[in-house]
C-alpha positions, 0 to 999 in steps of 0.5 A: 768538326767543320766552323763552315756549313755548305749552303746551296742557293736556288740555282744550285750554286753553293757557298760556305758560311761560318756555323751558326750564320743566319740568313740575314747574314748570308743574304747580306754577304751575297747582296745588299739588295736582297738583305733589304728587301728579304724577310723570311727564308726556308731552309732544307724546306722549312720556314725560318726568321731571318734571325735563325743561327743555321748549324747543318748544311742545307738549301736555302731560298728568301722570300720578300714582301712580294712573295707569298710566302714573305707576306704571309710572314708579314701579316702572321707578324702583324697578327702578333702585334695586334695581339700585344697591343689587345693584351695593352688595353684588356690585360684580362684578354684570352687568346685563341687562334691568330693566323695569317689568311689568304688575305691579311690575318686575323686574331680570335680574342674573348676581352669580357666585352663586346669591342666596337670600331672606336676600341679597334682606333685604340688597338691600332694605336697602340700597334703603332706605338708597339711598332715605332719601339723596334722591338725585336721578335725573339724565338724560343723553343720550350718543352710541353711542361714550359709551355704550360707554365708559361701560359698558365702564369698568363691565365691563357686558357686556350693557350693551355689547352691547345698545348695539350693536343700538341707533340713534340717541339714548341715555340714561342715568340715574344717582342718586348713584354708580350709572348705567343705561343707560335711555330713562327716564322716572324720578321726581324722586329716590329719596325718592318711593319710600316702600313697596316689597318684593323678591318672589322670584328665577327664572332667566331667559336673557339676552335670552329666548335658550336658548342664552345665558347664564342671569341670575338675574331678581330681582322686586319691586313698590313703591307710594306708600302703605303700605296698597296694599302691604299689599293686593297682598301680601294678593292674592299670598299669595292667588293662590299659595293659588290656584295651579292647578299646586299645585291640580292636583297636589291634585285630581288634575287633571293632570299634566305628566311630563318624561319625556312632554314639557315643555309637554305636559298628561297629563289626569287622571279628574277633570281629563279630566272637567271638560274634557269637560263644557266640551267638551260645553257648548261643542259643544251651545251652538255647535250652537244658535248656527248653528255646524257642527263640523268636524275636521282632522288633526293633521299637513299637508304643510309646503305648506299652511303655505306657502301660508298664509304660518306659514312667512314670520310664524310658524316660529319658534313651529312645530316642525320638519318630518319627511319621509314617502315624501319629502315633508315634513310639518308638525305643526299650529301653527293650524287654520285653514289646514284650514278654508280646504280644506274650503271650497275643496273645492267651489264655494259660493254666496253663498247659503250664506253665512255659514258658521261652522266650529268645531273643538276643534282641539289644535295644537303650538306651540314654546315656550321652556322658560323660559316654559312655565307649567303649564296656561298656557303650553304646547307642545300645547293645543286651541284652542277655535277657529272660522272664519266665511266671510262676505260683506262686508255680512255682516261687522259683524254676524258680529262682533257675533253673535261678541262676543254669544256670547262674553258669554254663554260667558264669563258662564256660567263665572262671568266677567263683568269684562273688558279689552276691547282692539281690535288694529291693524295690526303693521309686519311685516304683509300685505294692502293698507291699505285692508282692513286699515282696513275690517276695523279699522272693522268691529271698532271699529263692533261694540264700539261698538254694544254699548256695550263699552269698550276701549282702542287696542293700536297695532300688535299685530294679527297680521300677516294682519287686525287683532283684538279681544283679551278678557282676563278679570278673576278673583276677585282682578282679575287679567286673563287674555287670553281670547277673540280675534276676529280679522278676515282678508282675507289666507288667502283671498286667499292660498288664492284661495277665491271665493263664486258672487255673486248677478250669477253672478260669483266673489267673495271671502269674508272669513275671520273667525278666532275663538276664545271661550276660546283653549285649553281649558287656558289656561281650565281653569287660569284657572278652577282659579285663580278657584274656588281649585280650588273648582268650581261644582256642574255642573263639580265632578268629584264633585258629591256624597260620602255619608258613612256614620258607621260601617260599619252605614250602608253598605247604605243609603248604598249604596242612596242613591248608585244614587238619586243616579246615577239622578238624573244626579248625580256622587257618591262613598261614602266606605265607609273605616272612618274617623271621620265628622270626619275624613272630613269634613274631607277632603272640604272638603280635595278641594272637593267641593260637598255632603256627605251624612252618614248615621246611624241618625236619618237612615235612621230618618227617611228623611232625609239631613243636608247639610253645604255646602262652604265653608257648613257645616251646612245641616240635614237634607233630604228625599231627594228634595228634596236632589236637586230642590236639586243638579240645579237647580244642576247644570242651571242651571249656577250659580256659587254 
């Protein structure tokens, strides 16, 4: 038997190796650079610790604290060192889940008390403590019976019985006394974690279950370098400024009442308003796109959801059904099935098609109320929501007239960064394989003409087609998901709609299921965020607030306001007995774009003096001229 394993590098070179060398050392044998700065590896595609003995031949690539994967490695380690330093102070402590997120990490932990801020002072602590001993972080493989005698001398209960839905091989992770239940991979020890910072606590139920226990879920993010640290916390404190359930209270946006419903959004005048210039934008621009608006109602019989297949893949998430004049009815998870009925209301013929549907369709969805988040995760929302019946040589076009006009939506509102990612099929799915791989092809063939860059999510299509998911980038870079379009052979064979083909035969429509937004509050909170409550000109609920400096201006302020309606301009006169700085500052305080101060000079010289939000002074203006200015803005729907 060969001493010497083959490895193969990223740029398909290879080098032989003494067995069990780990990646530490191979890395450290090609460059020291790269031994410094790697801190997690995979190996014949599978995460591995630098300090893993490799016995076979294999393909081998490091990732650094740079890379996603190298920081997921350095917050999952953190995550276990927060763990080590609870279990320090609270030896009672039982622990759930503590994984890496999409940023930092998390650890869900029952403690027998309700922890503060000061106890998560006195977790850090101890974390630095754990950290400044250099203890290595050591992997061990146990049988299921092992596994159950380590945790249960431990009195780990959740431990235990997660370890009873497992199979085959596990692993634990231990630095120093403590030990965790983990598939890894970790860092080389504990000193590696140099700048770190516990963020906040909130309640969690074990394993996401209601009717479990509620954990307290501890947060906290951790980087290599000081200065990144110091720039996250930068964007946190940021992103809470932004926050749009504060901003909504604010702004008088919306408001969600428990007495109403959790989940369920009640739209306030200026929140109703904003909605509806982008529902009336959304219409006029798919009308010019070769769309046609449909609408469906908000309830069907529990059969169509049969038919569908909600019933089989998704009623979970639907609420239960209620019986009238003894059949059962179903309030709507998705608007597609309706769609499918008109177009089954009468024969079609291949000359119509393609043919584009969009609704503004609001569904109801159940959602686990840990997990409603204001405007973004809800239980009713409409879904800005279109379906397109096309034939199969109309496909890749469709997606690609689909991804255009999402460009120029998604532009119009200020976004132009996005994630793009292509969606495969799921292991719970429907359909033959062979359309499942022609409805990936078209997807990828459409990115790929347009020069989009995206990234494989294996195994996240849903369970009728896959799908391309858009999340979008915010002024603080935070990725929202977006737009979906998703491909679907299944509905129209499960509902057996046909087209009357050019040889008089009957044919199979593909069904392309899209939506540009998602919902209109999932958006509407996204854009709250991204302008920190700050709209452009043409979203802005009051787009102009004429501010008298004392109570002899109002007959002309009143007389520029009709001016200012007469133009299709929004505007506000403040007529409240208050000091002109005063009433200043309080429109800064509700964002509204221009100010217009009045005074004798101004009506004396038939001007206006226009304060700009965020700006400031921009001098005196014509009258009229100011109004060339705002709706110029308003009709060109600048961002800025």
């Amino acid at each position: 038997m060969s001493e010497y394993i083959k490895i193969i590098f990223p740029d398909d070179t290879d080098r032989e190796f003494a067995k069990r060398s780990t990646p530490s050392d191979i890395a450290e044998q090609i460059s020291r650079k790269l031994s410094q700065q790697a801190i997690v590896a995979k190996f014949n595609d599978r995460m591995v610790d630098m300090n893993r003995p490799l016995d076979s031949d294999g393909r081998i690539v490091f990732y650094t604290a740079d890379d996603p994967e190298g920081l997921d490695t350095y917050w999952h380690s953190t995550s276990h060192v927060m763990a080590h330093a609870i279990k320090k102070l609270f030896p009672e402590a039982n622990f759930g889940f503590g994984p890496a997120i999409d940023h930092g990490f998390y650890y869900d932990v029952e403690v027998g008390r309700t922890l503060t801020p000061e106890d998560l002072e006195k977790i850090e602590k101890v974390m630095q403590e754990i950290i400044d001993s250099d203890k290595p972080f050591k992997r061990r493989v146990v049988t299921r019976d092992e596994a159950i005698e380590l945790f249960s001398e431990r009195n780990e209960k959740f431990k235990l019985e997660h370890i009873q839905t497992l199979e085959g091989e596990l692993s634990v992770y231990g630095e120093g006394d403590f030990i965790d239940l983990c598939s890894g991979p970790h860092l080389v020890s504990t000193k590696q974690i140099k700048y770190f910072k516990l963020l906040n606590i909130s309640g969690a139920y074990w394993k996401g279950d209601e009717s479990n226990p509620m954990l307290q879920r501890i947060y906290g993010i951790s980087f290599p370098k000081k200065s990144q640290l110091d720039d996250y916390l930068h964007k946190l404190e940021e992103a809470r400024k932004r926050d749009h359930r504060r901003l909504g209270k604010e702004l008088d946006l919306f408001s969600i009442n428990e007495t109403v419903g959790a989940g369920l959004i009640l739209w306030h005048p200026n929140g109703a308003l904003i909605r509806k210039l982008i529902e009336d934008f959304w219409k006029d621009e798919h009308l010019k796109a070769g769309y046609e608006l449909v609408n469906t109602p908000h309830i069907a019989r529990l059969n169509l959801w049969e038919v569908s297949g909600h019933l089989d893949f998704y009623s979970e998430s639907m609420f239960k059904p209620n019986e009238m004049d003894n059949v059962q009815y179903q309030i709507k998870p998705m608007n597609c099935p309706f769609h499918l009925a008109i177009y089954k209301s009468r024969t079609r013929s291949y000359r119509e098609l393609p043919i584009r549907w969009a609704e503004l369709g609001t569904v109801y969805r159940y959602e686990r109320s840990g997990v409603l988040h204001g405007l973004l995760r809800v239980r009713g929302f409409t879904q800005d929501d279109a379906h397109i019946f096309c034939r199969p040589d109309q496909l890749e076009d469709e997606i690609l007239r689909c991804l255009n006009f999402n460009t120029y939506i998604l532009k119009t509102f200020g976004f132009e960064n996005y994630d793009v990612y292509l969606s495969t099929r799921p292991d719970n799915y429907v359909g033959t394989v062979e359309n499942w791989d022609k409805a990936t092809e078209a997807l990828k063939s459409a990115l790929e003409k347009l020069g989009l860059a995206y990234s494989i999510d294996p195994g996240e299509g849903v369970f009728y087609g896959p799908k391309i998911d858009i999340k979008i980038k915010d002024v603080l870079d935070r990725a929202w998901q977006c737009t979906t379009i998703q491909v679907d052979f299944n509905e129209p064979e499960r509902f057996d709609i046909t087209y009357r083909g050019q040889d008089g035969h009957d044919q199979r429509p593909i069904m392309v299921h899209r939506a540009l937004m998602g919902s209109l509050e999932r958006f509407f909170g996204v854009l709250i965020e991204n302008y920190g409550g700050a709209f452009p000109v043409w979203l802005s609920p009051v787009q102009v607030i004429l501010l008298p400096i004392t109570d002899s201006h109002l007959e002309h302020a009143e007389i520029l306001r009709e001016r200012l309606v007469d133009s299709g301009i929004r505007v506000k006169l403040d007529d409240r007995s208050e000091k002109i700085g005063y009433k200043i500052r309080d429109a800064e305080m509700q964002k509204i774009p221009y100010m217009c101060i009045i005074g004798d000079k101004e009506i004396a010289e038939a001007t206006i003096s226009v304060r700009k939000r965020k700006e400031g002074d921009l001098g005196s203006f014509n009258v009229q001229d100011f109004i060339d200015r705002v709706t110029h803005e308003i009709s060109t729907k600048q961002i800025t």
